[in-house]
C-alpha positions in Angstrom: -28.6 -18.1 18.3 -28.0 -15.7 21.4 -25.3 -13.2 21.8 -24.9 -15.4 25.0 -24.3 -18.5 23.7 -22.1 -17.1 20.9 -19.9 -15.6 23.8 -19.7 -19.2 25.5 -22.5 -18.1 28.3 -21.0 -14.6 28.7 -23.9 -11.6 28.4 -22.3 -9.0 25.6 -21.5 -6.6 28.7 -19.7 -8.6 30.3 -17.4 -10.3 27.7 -16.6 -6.7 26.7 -15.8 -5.8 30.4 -13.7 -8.5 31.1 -12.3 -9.8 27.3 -12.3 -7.4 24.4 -9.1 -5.5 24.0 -7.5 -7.1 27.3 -7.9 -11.2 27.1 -8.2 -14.0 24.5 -11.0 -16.1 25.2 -11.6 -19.8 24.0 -15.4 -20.6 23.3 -16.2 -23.9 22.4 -19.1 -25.2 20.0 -19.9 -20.8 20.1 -21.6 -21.5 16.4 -22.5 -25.3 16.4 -23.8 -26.4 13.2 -26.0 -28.7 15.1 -28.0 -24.8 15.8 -27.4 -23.1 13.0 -27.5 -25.8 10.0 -25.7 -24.9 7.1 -24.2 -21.5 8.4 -20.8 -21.9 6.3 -21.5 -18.8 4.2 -19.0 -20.1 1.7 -18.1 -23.7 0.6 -14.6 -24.6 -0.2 -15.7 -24.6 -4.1 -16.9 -20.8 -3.5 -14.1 -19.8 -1.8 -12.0 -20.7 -4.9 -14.3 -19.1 -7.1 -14.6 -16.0 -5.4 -10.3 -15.8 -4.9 -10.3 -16.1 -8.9 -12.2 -13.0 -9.4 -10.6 -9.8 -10.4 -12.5 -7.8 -7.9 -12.1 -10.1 -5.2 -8.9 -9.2 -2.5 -7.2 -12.6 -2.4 -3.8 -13.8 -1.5 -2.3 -17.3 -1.5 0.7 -17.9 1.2 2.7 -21.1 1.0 5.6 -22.4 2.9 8.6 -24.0 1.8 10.5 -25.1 4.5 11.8 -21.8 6.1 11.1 -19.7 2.7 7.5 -18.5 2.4 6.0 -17.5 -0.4 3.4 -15.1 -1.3 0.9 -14.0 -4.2 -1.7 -11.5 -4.9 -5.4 -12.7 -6.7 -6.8 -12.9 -8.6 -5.5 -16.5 -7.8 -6.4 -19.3 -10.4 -6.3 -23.5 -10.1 -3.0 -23.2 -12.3 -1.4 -20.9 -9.7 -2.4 -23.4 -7.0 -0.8 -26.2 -8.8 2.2 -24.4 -9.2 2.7 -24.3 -5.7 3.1 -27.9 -5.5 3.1 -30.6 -2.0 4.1 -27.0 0.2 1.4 -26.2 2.7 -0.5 -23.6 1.7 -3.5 -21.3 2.6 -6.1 -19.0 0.1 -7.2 -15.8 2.3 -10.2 -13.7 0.7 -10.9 -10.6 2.5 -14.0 -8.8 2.7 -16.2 -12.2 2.1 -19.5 -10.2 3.0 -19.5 -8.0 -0.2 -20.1 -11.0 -1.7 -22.3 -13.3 0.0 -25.4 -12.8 2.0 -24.4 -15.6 4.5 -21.6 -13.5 5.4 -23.5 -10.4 6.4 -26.0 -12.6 8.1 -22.7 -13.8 10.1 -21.6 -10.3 10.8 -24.8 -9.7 12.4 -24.0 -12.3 15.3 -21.6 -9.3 16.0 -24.4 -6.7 16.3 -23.3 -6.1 19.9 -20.1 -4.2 18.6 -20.9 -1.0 16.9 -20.8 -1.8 13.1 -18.7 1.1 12.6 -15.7 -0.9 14.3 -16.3 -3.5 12.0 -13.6 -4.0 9.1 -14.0 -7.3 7.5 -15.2 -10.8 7.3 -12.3 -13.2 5.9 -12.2 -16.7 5.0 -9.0 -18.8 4.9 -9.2 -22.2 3.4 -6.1 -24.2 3.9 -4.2 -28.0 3.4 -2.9 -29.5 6.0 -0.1 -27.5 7.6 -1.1 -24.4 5.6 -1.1 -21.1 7.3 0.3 -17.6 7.5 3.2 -18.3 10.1 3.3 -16.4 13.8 2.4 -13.3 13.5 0.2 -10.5 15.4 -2.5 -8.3 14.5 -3.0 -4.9 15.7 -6.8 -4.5 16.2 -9.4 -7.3 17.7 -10.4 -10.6 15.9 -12.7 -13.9 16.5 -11.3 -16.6 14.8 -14.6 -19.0 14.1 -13.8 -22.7 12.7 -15.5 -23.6 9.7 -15.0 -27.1 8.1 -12.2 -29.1 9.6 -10.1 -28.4 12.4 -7.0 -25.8 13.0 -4.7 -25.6 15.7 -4.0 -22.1 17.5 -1.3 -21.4 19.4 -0.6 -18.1 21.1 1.7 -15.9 23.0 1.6 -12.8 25.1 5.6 -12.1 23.7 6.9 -8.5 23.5 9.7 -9.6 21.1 8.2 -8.5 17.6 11.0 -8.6 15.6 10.2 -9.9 12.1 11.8 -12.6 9.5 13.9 -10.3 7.4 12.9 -10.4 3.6 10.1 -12.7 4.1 6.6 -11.2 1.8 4.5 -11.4 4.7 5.1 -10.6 8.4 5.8 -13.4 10.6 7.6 -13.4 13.5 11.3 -14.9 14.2 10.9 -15.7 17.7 8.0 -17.0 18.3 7.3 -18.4 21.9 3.3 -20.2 22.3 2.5 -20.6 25.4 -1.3 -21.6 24.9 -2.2 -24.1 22.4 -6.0 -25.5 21.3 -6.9 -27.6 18.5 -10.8 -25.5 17.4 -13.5 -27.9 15.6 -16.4 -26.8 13.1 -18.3 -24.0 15.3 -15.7 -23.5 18.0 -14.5 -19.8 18.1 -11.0 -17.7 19.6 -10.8 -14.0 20.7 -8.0 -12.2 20.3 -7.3 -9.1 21.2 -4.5 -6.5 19.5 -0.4 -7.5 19.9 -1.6 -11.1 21.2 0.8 -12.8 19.0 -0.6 -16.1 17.5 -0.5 -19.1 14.7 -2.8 -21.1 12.9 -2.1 -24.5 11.2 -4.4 -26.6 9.6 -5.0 -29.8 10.5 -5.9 -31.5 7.2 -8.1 -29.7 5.2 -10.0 -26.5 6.9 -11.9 -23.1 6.6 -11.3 -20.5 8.9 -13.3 -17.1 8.9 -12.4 -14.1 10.5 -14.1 -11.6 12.0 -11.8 -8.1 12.0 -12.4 -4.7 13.5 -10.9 -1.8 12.5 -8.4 0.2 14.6 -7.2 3.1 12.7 -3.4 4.5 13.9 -3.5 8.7 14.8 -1.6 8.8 11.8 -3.9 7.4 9.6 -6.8 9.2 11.3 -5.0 12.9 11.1 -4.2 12.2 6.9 -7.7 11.1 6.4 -9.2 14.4 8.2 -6.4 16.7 6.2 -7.8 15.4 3.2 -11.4 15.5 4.7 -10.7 19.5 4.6 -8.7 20.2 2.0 -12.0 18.8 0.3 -14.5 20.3 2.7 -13.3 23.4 3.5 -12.9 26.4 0.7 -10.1 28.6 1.6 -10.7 32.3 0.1 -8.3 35.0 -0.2 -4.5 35.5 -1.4 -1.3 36.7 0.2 -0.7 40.4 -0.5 1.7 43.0 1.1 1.2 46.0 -0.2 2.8 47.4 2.8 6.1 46.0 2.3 9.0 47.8 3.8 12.8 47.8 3.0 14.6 44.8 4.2 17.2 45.0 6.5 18.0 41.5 7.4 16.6 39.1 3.9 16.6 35.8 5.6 14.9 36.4 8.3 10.7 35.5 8.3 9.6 38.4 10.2 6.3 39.0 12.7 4.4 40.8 9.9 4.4 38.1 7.2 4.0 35.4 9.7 0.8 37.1 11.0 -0.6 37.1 7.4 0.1 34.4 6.1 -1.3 32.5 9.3 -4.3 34.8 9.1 -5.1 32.5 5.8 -5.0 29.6 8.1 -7.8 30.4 10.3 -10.8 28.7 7.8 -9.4 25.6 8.0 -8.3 25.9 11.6 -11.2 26.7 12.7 -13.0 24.1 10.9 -10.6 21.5 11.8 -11.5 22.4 15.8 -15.7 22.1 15.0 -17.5 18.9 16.8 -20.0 19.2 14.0 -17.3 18.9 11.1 -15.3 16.3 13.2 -18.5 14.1 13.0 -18.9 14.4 9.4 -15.7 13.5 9.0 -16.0 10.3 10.9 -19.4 9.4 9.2 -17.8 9.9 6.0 -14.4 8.5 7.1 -16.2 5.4 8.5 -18.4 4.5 5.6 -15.6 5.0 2.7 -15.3 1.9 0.4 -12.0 0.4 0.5 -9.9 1.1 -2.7 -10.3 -1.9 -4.5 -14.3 -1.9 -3.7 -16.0 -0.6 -7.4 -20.5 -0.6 -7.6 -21.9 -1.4 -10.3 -25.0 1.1 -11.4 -28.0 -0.7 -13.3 -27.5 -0.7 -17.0 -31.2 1.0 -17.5 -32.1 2.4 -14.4 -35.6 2.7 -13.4 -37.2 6.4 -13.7 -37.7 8.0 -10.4 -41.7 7.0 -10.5 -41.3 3.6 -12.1 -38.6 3.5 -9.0 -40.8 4.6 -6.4 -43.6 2.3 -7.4 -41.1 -0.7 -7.6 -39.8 -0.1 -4.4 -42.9 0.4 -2.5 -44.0 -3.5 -3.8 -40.7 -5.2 -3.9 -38.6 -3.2 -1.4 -34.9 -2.4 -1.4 -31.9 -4.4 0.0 -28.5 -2.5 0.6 -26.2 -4.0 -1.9 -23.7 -6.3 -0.3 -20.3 -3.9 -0.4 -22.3 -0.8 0.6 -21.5 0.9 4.4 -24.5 2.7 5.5 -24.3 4.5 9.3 -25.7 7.3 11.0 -24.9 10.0 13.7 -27.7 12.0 15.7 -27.2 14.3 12.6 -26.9 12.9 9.2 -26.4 9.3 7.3 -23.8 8.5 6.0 -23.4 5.8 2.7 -20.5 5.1 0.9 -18.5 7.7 2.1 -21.2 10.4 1.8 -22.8 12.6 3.8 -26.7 12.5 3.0 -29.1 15.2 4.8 -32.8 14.1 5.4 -35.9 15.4 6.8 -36.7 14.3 10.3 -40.0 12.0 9.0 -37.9 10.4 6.8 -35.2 8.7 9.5 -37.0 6.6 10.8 -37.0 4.5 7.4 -33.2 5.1 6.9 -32.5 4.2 10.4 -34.3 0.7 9.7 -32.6 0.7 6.2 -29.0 1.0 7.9 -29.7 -1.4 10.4 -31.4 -4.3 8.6 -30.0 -3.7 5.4 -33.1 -3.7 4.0 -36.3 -2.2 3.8 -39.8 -3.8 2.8 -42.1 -2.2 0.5 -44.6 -1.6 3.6 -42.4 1.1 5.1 -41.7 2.5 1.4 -45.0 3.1 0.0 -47.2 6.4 1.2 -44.2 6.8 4.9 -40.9 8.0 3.0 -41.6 11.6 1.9 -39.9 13.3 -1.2 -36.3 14.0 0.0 -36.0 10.3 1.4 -37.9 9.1 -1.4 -35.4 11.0 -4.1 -32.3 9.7 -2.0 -32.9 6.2 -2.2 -33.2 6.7 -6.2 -30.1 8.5 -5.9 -28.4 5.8 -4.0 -30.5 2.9 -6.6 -28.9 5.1 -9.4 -25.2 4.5 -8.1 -25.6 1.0 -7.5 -25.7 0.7 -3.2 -29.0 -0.6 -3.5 -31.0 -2.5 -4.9 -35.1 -3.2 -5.7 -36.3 -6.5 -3.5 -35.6 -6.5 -0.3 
């Protein structure tokens, strides 16, 4: 399937000129199933298997009447009975750690820089299940699976929230678009576009999030970046100290000193090459609840290196691999390579895999001991 025909007949460039971040944008039969046979990544079954696990980030949201209800996986059949003839809706996040279908479905996306990519979710939902009117703060496609739901959106400033309800819905919600989406049709939604989904009958809904990171969030993340990075030397002394005539006041002296320690992390906080690093690191973190699973009797480094070159490695599902025009970055770590050995961890990072052909006699010794270091922790795997 094209980019073009996923966008509805818009090229990439132009549905990001004229949509993303400034209109929502309706696209009928975008993934038919008539094209694409079988692209559900997940079946309802799955889903329910997957929301059950303890690793898995699940949540199950029911409505009764005006009081909604919410609870946290790992969510079993028992807690789904308990709910009893409410509407309700199971949401998994993060569905392509999990499922190769779902990174295959990701990469429909390719034209968006995978480092703006947050999640792929999956709802599954009875009728009249859904998560009440509320907004988001960063872009989404909404693409119907099985079954139909109904969207309805709003371009409202009012925000203000139902008080003491678990999740964040809206109080005064106003639609002024509606559209009922079949199996393959797809919605784009920009940030603040308020909006609601409601199941009609029985449906799965996946969505496709990208990450939009506040200043504040940024600013923490880099001030623990350095506080990491950076190695601050040196102690306060004042061997020079005079009597004082006025003991509350912080005079110029011990302000210049004691800013003078300041200087390796300021200036290290101001350098475009640390600033990247941070970003590549930053961008690549697993999320908190993410956890990789090393091989219980891993391979020597030759036995490794022999494997690979006939089977070829796969980037395990939960692993975040990206590079800048100076280093790669996996998993939230910065990984320094020769120049001959890029190419190969270009094509790694890109196709999440890499065939035994471009292993065996191309990837020199650094690139070679890297991807056993990265084997070792459990981002990859042998068979591509």
């Amino acid at each position: 399937m094209t980019q073009k025909k996923l966008l509805g007949g818009l090229v990439a460039a132009r549905f990001l000129r004229e949509h993303w971040q400034k209109k929502p944008l309706l696209i009928r039969n975008a993934f038919a199933p008539v094209a694409t046979p079988g692209f559900e990544p997940l079946t309802k079954r799955e889903v329910f298997t997957l929301a059950a696990r303890d690793e898995a980030e699940s949540r199950l949201i029911s409505r009764h009447g005006r009081r909604w209800e919410l609870q946290h996986g790992p969510i079993t059949k028992r807690d789904i009975a308990a709910v009893g003839d409410a509407p309700w809706t199971i949401l998994v996040q993060d569905v392509q750690h999990y499922s190769t279908e779902a990174h295959q479905l990701l990469q429909y996306f390719d034209f968006i820089p995978r480092a703006r990519v947050d999640d792929l979710m999956v709802s599954y939902a009875v009728d009249g299940g859904g998560v009440g009117p509320h907004l988001d703060s960063y872009d989404v496609f909404l693409l119907q699976g099985m079954g139909q739901r109904r969207w309805r959106i709003s371009s409202q400033t009012d925000h203000t929230l139902v008080a003491g309800a678990p999740v964040k819905i809206l109080s005064k919600f106003r639609a002024e678009q509606e559209w009922t989406l079949n199996t393959g049709d797809m919605l784009y939604l920009p940030p603040g576009v308020a909006h609601e989904g409601v199941a009609v009958g029985e449906c799965l809904t996946w969505s496709i999030g990208f990450r939009a990171p506040t200043a504040a969030e940024l600013n923490a993340a880099f001030m623990d970046f350095l506080r990491d990075e950076v190695v601050s030397a040196g102690q306060f002394t004042d061997p020079d100290l005079a009597v004082s005539q006025q003991p509350a006041l912080i005079d110029a002296r011990l302000v210049k000193k004691m800013t003078a320690l300041l200087k390796p992390v300021a200036r290290a906080a101001s350098d475009p090459a640390m600033q990247r690093k941070f970003l590549g690191c930053y961008l690549t973190e697993p999320k908190a609840h993410v956890l990789f699973e090393p091989p219980e009797k891993p391979l020597t480094a030759a036995a490794f290196q022999r494997d690979a070159s006939r089977q070829g490695v796969a980037l395990d599902g939960r692993s975040r691999l990206l590079y800048d025009s100076d280093r790669f970055y996996l998993n939230g770590e910065a990984l320094e390579l020769a120049g001959s050995d890029r190419d190969a961890w270009r094509t790694l990072a890109t196709a999440r895999a890499l065939p035994g052909a471009a292993i065996s006699g191309k990837i020199k010794a650094s690139g070679m001991a890297a991807l056993y270091d990265t084997y070792c922790a459990g981002y990859l795997h042998l068979g591509g």
